[in-house]
C-alpha positions as CSV (number, residue, x, y, z in Angstrom):
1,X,0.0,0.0,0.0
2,X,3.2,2.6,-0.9
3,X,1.5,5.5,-2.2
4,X,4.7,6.5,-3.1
5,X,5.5,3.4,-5.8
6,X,7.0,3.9,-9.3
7,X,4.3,3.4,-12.3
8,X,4.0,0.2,-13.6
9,X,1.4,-0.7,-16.2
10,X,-1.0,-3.6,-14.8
11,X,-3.5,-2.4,-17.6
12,X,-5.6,-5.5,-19.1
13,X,-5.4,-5.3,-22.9
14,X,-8.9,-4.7,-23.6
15,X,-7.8,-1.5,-22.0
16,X,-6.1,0.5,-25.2
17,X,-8.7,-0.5,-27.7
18,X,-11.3,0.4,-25.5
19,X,-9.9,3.9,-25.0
20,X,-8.8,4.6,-28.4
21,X,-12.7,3.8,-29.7
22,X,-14.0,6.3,-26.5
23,X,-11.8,9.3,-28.6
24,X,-10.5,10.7,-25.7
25,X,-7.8,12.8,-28.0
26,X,-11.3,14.7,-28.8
27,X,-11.2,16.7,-25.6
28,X,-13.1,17.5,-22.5
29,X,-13.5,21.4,-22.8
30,X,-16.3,23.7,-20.4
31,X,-20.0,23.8,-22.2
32,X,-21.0,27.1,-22.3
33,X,-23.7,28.7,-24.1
34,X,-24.0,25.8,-26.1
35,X,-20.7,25.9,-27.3
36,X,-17.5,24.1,-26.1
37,X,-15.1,26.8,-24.4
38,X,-11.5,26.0,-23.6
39,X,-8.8,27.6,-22.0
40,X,-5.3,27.5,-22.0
41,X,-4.9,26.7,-18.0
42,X,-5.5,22.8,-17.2
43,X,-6.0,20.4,-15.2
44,X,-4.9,17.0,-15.7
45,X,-6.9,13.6,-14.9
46,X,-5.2,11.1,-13.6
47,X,-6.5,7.0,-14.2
48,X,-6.3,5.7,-11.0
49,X,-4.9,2.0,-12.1
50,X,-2.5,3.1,-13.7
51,X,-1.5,6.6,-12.3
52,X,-0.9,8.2,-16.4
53,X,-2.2,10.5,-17.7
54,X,-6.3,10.1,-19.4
55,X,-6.7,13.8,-20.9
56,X,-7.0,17.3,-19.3
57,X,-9.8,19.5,-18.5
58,X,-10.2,23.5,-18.2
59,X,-9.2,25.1,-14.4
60,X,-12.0,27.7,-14.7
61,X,-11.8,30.8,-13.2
62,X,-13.8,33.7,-11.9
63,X,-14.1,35.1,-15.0
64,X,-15.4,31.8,-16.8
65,X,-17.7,31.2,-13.9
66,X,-19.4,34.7,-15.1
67,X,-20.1,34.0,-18.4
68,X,-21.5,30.3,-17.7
69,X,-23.9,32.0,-14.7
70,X,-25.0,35.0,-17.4
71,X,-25.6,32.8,-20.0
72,X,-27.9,30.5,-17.6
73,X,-28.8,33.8,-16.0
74,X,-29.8,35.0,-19.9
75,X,-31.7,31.7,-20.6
76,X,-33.7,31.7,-17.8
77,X,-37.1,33.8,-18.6
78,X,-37.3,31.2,-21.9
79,X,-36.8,28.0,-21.1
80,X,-39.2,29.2,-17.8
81,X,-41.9,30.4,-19.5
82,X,-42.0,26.7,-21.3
83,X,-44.5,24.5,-20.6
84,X,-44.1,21.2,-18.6
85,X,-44.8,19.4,-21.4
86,X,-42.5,20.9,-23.7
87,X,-39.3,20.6,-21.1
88,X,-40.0,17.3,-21.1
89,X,-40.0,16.6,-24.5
90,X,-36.7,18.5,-24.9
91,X,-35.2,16.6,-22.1
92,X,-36.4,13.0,-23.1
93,X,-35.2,13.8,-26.6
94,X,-31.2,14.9,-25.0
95,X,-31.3,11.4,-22.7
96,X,-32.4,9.3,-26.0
97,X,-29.1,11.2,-27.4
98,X,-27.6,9.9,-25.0
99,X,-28.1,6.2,-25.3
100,X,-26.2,6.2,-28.2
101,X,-23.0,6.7,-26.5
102,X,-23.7,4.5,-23.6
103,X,-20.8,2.6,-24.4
104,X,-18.3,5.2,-24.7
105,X,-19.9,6.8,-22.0
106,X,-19.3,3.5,-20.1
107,X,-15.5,3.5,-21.3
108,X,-14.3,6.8,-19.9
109,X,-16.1,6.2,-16.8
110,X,-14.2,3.1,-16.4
111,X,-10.8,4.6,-17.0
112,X,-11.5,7.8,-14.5
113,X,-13.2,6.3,-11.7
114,X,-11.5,2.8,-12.0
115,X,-14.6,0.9,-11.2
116,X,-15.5,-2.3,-13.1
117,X,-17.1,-1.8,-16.0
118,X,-20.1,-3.4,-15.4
119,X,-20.6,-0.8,-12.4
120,X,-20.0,1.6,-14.7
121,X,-22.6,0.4,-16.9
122,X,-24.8,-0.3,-14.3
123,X,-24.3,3.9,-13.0
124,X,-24.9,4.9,-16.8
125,X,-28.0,2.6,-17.1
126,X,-29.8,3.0,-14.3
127,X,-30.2,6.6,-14.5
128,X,-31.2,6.5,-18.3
129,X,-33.6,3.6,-18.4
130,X,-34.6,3.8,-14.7
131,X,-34.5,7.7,-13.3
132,X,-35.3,9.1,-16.6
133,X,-38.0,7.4,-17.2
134,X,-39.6,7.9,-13.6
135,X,-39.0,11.5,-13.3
136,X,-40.3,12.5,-16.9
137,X,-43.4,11.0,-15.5
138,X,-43.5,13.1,-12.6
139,X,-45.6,16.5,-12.4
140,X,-46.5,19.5,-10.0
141,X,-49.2,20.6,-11.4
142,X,-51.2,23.9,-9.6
143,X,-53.7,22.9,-7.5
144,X,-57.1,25.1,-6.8
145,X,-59.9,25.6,-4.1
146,X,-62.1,27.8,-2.6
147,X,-61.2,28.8,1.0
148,X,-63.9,30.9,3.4
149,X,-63.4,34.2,3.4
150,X,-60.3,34.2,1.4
151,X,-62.1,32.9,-1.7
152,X,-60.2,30.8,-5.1
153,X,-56.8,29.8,-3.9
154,X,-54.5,28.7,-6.5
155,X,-51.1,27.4,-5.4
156,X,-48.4,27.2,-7.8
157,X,-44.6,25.5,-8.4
158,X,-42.8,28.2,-10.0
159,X,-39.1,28.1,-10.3
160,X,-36.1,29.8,-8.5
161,X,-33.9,30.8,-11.2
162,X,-30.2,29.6,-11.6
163,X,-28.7,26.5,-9.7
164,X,-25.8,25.7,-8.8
165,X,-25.3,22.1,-9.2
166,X,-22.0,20.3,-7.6
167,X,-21.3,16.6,-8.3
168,X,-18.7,14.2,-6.5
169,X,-15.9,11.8,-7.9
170,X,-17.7,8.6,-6.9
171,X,-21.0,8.5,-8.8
172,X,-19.8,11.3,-11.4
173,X,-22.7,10.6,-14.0
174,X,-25.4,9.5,-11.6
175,X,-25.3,12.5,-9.2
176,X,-25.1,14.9,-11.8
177,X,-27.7,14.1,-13.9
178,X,-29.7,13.8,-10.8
179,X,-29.3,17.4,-10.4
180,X,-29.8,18.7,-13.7
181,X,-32.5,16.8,-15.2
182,X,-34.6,17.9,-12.5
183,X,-33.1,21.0,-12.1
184,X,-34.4,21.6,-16.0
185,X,-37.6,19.9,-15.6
186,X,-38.9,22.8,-13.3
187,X,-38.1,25.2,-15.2
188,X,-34.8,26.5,-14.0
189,X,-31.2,26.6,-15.6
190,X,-28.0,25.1,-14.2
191,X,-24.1,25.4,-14.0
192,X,-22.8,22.1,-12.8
193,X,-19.1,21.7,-11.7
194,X,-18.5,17.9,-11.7
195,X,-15.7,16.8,-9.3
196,X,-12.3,17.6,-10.1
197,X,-11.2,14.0,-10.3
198,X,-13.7,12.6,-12.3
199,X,-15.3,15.4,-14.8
200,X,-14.8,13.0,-18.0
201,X,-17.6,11.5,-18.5
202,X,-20.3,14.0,-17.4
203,X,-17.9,17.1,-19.7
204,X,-18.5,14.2,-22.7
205,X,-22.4,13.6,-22.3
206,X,-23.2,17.6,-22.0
207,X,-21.2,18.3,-25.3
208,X,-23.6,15.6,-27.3
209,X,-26.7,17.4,-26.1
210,X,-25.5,20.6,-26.2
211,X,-27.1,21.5,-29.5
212,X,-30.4,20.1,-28.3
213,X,-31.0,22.2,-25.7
214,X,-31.8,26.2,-25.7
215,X,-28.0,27.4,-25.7
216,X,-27.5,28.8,-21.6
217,X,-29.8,26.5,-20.2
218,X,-27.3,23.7,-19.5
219,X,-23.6,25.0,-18.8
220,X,-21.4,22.0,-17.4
221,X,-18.0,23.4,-15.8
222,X,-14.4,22.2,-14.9
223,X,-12.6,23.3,-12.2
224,X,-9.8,23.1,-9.4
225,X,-10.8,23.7,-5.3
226,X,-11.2,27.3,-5.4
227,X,-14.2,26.9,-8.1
228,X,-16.9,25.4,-5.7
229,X,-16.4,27.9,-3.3
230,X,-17.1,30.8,-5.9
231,X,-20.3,29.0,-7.3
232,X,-21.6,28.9,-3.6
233,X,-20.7,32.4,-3.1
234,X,-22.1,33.7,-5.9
235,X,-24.8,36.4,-6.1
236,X,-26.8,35.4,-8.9
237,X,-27.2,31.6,-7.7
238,X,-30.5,30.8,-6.1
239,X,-29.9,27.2,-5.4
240,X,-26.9,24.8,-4.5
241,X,-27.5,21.6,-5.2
242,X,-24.2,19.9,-3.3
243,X,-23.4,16.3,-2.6
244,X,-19.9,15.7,-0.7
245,X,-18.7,15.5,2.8
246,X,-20.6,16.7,5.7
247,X,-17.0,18.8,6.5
248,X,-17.3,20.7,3.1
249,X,-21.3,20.4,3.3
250,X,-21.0,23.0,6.2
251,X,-19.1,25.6,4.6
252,X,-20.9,25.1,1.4
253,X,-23.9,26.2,4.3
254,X,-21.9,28.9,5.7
255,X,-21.1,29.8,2.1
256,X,-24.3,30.6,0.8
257,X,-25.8,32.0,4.0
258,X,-25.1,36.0,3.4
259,X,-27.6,35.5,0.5
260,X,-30.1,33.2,1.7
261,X,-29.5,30.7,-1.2
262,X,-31.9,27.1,-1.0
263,X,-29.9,24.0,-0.6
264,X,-30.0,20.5,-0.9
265,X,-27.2,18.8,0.8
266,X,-26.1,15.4,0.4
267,X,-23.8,14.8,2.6
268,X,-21.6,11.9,4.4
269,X,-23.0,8.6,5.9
270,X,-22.0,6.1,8.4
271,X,-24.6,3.4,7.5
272,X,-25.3,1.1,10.5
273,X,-26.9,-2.6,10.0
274,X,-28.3,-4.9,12.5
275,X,-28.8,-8.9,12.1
276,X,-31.5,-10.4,13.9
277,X,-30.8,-13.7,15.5
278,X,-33.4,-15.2,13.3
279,X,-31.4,-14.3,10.1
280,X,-30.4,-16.6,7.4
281,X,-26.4,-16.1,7.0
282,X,-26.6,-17.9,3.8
283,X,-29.6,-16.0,2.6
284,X,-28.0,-12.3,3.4
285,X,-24.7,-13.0,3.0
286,X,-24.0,-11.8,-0.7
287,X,-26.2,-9.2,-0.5
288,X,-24.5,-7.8,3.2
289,X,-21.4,-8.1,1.1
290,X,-22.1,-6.2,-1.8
291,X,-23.8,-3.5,0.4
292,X,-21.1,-2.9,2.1
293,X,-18.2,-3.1,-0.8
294,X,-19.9,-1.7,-3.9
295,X,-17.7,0.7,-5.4
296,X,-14.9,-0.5,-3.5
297,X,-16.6,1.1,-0.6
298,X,-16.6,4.3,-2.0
299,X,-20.0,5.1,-1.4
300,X,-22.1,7.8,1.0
301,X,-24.6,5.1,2.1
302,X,-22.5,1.7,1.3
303,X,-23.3,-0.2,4.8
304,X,-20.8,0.7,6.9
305,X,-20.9,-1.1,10.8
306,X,-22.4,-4.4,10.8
307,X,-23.8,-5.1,14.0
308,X,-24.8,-9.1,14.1
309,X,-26.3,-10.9,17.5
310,X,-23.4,-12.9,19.5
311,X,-25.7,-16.4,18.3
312,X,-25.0,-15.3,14.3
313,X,-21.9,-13.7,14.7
314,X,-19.3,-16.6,13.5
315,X,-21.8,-17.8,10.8
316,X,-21.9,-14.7,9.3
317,X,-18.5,-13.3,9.4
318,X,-17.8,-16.7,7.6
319,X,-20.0,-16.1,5.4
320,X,-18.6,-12.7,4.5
321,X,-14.9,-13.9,4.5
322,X,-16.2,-16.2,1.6
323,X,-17.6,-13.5,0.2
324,X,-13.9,-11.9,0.2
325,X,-12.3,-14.1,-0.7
326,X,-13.8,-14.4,-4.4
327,X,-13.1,-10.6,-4.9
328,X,-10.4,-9.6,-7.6
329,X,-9.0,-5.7,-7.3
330,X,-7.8,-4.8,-10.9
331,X,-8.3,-2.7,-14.0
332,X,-11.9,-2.4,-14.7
333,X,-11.3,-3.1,-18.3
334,X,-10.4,-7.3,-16.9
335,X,-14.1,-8.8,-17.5
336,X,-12.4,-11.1,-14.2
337,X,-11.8,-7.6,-11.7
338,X,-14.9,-7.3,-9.1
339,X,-13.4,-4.2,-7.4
340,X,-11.4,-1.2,-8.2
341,X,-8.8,0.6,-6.6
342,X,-9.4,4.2,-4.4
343,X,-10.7,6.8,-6.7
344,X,-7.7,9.2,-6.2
345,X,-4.9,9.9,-3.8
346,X,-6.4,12.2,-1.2
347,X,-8.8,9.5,-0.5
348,X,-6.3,6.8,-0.7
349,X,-4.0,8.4,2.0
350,X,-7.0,9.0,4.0
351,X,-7.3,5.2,3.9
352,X,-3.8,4.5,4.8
353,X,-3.9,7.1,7.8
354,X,-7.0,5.1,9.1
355,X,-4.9,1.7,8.1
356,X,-2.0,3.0,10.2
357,X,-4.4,3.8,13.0
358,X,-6.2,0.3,13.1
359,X,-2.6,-1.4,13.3
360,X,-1.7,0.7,16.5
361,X,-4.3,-0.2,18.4
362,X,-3.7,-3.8,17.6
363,X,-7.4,-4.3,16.5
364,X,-8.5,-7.4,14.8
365,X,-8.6,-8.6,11.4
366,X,-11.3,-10.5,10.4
367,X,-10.1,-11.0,6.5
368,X,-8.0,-9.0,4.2
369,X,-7.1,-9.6,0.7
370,X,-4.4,-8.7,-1.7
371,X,-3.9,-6.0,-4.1
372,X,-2.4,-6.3,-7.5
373,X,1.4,-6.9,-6.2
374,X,2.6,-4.4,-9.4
375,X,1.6,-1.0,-10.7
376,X,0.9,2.6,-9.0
377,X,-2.7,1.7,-9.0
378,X,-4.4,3.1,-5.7
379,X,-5.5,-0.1,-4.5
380,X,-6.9,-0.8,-0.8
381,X,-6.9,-4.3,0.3
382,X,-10.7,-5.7,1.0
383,X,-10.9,-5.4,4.7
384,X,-13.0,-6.6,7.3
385,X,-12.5,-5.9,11.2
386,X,-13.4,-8.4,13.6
387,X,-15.6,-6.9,16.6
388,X,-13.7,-4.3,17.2
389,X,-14.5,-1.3,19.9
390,X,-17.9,0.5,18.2
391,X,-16.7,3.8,19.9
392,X,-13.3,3.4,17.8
393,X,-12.3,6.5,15.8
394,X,-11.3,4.1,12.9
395,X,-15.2,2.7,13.4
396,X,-16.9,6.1,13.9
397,X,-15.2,8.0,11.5
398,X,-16.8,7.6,7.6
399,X,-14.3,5.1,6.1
400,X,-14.6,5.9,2.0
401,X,-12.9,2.7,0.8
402,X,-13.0,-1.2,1.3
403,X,-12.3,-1.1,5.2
404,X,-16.0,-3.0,7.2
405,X,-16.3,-3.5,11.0
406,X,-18.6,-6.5,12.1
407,X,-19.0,-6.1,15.1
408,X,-20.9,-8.5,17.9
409,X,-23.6,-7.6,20.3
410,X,-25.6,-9.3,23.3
411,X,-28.4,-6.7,23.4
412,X,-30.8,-5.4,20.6
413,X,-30.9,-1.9,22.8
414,X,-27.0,-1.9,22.5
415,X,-27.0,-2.5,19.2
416,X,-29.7,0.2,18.6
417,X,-28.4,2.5,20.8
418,X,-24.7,2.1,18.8
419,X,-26.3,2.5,15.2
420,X,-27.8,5.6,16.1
421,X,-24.4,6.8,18.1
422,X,-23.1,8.7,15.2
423,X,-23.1,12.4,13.9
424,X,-24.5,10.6,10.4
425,X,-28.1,9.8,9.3
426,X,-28.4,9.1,5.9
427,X,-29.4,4.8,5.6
428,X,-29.3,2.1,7.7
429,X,-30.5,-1.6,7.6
430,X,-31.7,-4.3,9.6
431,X,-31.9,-8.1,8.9
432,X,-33.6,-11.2,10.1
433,X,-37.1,-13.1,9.2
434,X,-39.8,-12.1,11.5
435,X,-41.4,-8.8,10.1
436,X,-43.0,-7.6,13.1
437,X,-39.8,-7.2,15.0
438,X,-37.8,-6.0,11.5
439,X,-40.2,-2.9,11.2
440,X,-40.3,-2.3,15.2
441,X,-36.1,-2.2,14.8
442,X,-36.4,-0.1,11.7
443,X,-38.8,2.4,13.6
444,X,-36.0,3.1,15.9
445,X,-33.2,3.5,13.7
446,X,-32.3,7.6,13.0
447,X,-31.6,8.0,9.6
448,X,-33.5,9.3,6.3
449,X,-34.1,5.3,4.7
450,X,-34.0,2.3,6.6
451,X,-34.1,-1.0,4.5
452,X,-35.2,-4.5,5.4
453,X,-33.0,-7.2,4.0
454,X,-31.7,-4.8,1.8
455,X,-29.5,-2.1,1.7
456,X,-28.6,0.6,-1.1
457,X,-31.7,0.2,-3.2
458,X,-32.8,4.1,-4.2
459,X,-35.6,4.4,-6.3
460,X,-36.2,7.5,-8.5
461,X,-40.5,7.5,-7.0
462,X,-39.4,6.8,-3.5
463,X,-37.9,10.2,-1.3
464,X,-34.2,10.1,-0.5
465,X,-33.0,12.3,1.9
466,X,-30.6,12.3,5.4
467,X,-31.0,13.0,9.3
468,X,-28.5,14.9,11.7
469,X,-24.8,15.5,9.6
470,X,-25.9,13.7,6.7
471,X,-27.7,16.3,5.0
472,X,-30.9,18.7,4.1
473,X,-33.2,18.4,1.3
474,X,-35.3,15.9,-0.1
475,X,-34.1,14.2,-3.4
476,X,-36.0,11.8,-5.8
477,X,-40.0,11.7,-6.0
478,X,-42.1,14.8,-6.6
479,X,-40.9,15.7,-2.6
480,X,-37.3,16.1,-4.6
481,X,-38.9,17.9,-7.5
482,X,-40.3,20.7,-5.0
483,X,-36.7,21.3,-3.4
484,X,-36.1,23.5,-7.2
485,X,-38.9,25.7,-6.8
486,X,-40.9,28.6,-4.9
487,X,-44.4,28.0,-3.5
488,X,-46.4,30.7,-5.1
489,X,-50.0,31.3,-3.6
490,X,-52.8,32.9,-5.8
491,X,-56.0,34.2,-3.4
492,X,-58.7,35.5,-5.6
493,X,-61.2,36.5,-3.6
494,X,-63.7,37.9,-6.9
């Protein structure tokens, strides 16, 4: 785990085809206006398996901010005084656009994130054959009645203006088109900055629709650190639309404060779960394992602390160790690799700090696996801590990468009272057969979605939000539609 190792290829050699057909030579420049906009100061994008060089991206500053807010700014009072209808159409028409790429969509997703690329198909899929479809379908349409002594009271959705939308590195296409589409649906426009590690694929995707859009409506930016802070700053924002860490969630809050800007935060998560004693090891076991490892762990609401009853706790942590042991880290582009490597090396030092930490205090190892023994890819051993103190830093603390704690408990009440014994709220789980004690557990459990036998399953219809640090806002379902608009109330009284 030597951050510090000399570059060694461990690329698969479906790998250079691959890229060479995804044209990556074509460029990544800011969409502005409808028109691609480059500047001469870069930033380069590194592939995390490998550690070279993918492409480069614009480093956009104050002055290129401007000009994508005034031409969303500019845009506004058209594409708002569209009908529903016809913002859907123009929409549906961008994401059909869309599907035509999905493989080289899938491609430079693969390369930037490092994933497999069947997650990255999966990320690109889901949200154009499963969220598009749902949310085109959704409406907020004005609603009338008669009130006494007020008279006809019409209340309307009406939107806010521009948004600021700001996407992460770990689901780069799926949380930015989760922004925008419904950002554009009601009526407003948007400037979204991806993340600076992973602005590929989303930069790609907004140049093939930019033509079939109004030109300002949708203005997709690349930037360094300093660039989120200006969008949240900004004057002429009226919405930021953020998903990140709770630490940067709060001075995105503090941020857009002095001008009373609405927010939707998502923010971190340290997902609890809780096995009954009536659980079926064999039956949960896969699915445990894939909720708490999908994208190499690299995920806000990945299950985090497994908390199993002292009667299950041997069948299930060998149950998971089996599950472990079948997982191969490698290039995404090797049909064989089940798990990536860390996104990028901030995170991946993170991991090693928290590595270094474990090791002090002589805590327990349930399993850990290898990593690819050459290369400068970022990899992180699959890692799985066996009962180790809940109250632990290196337990309380979000860990973004394949590190798990399963840890034992004698006491529903204990194990209650330690999944809710966190700043986070955003999912939690709990496991067993019996349904009336699952949904009393459930009922207890503090955060914004709690799952039964399952764990990470969003649905576009179904409300998606998080409790305490983890966040403010409603996303998904008509709730998350409402979060981009004023209330507007008509009283007619004749």
């Amino acid at each position: 785990m030597n951050s510090n190792a000399a570059p060694l290829s461990i690329a698969h050699p479906n790998r250079e085809q691959a890229l060479r057909k995804a044209r990556l030579t074509a460029g990544f420049p800011n969409i502005v206006n409808g028109q691609r906009i480059d500047f001469s100061r870069q930033i380069k994008i590194s592939d995390p398996v490998t550690g070279e060089e993918l492409a480069s991206v614009v480093d956009t500053q104050k002055d290129g901010l401007d000009q994508a807010v005034q031409s969303a700014k500019a845009s506004f009072p058209l594409w708002s005084s569209k009908t529903w209808n016809e913002r859907r159409d123009l929409l549906a028409n961008a994401m059909e656009e869309l599907k035509a790429h999905t493989d080289e969509l899938c491609t430079i997703l693969t390369a930037e994130n490092g994933r497999p690329y069947s997650m990255a198909q999966f990320e690109i899929k889901w949200i154009l054959e499963t969220y598009v479809p749902a949310l085109l379908q959704m409406e907020l349409p004005d609603s009338t009645w008669n009130e006494t002594s007020v008279g006809q009271v019409t209340k309307r959705y009406v939107p806010l203006g521009v948004v600021a939308a700001i996407s992460p590195w770990n689901l780069p296409f799926w949380l930015s088109f989760t922004k925008v589409l419904p950002t554009l649906l009601t009526g407003n426009t948007v400037v979204l900055k991806p993340a600076v590690f992973t602005p590929l694929t989303v930069l790609r995707a907004a140049d093939y629709i930019r033509e079939m859009l109004p030109p300002g409506v949708l203005n997709v930016i690349s930037g360094g650190d300093d660039l989120g802070p200006w969008m949240t700053s900004h004057p002429e924002f009226k919405k930021v639309s953020f998903t990140g860490s709770s630490e940067i969630g709060r001075k995105v809050f503090a941020s857009a404060a002095p001008t009373l800007k609405h927010l939707t935060l998502e923010l971190g998560g340290n997902d609890a779960g809780i096995v009954l004693p009536d659980a079926d090891p064999q039956a949960i076991a896969e699915y445990l394992f894939l909720s708490m490892f999908a994208l190499s762990g690299q995920g806000c609401v990945t299950l985090k602390r497994l908390f199993v009853h002292e009667s299950m706790y041997q069948a299930i942590t060998e149950a998971l160790t089996s599950c472990a042991k079948r997982q191969k880290l490698g290039d995404g582009f090797d049909p064989e690799t089940t798990l990536g490597p860390i996104q990028n090396r901030p995170q991946f030092a993170r991991m090693q700090t928290t590595w270094k930490e474990i090791q002090e205090a002589k805590a327990p190892i349930l399993y850990q696996g290898e990593v690819p023994s050459e290369g400068a890819g970022l990899f992180f051993p699959v890692t799985l801590l066996d009962n180790p103190p809940a109250e632990a830093a290196y337990v309380t603390r979000e860990n973004f990468g394949p590190l798990r704690a399963v840890i034992k408990y004698q006491e529903l009440d204990e194990a209650v009272r330690l999944a809710n014994g966190t700043p986070y709220g955003l999912g939690a789980s709990v496991w067993g057969t019996d349904p009336e004690s699952l949904h009393a557990v459930a009922r207890r459990l503090d955060a914004g979605t709690v799952w039964i036998n399952q764990h990470l399953n969003v649905h576009p219809n179904i409300p998606f939000s998080g409790h305490k640090n983890s966040g403010m806002g409603i996303e998904f379902s008509e709730d998350g539609l409402k979060e981009f608009c004023n209330v507007q109330v008509i009283a007619n009284r004749g």
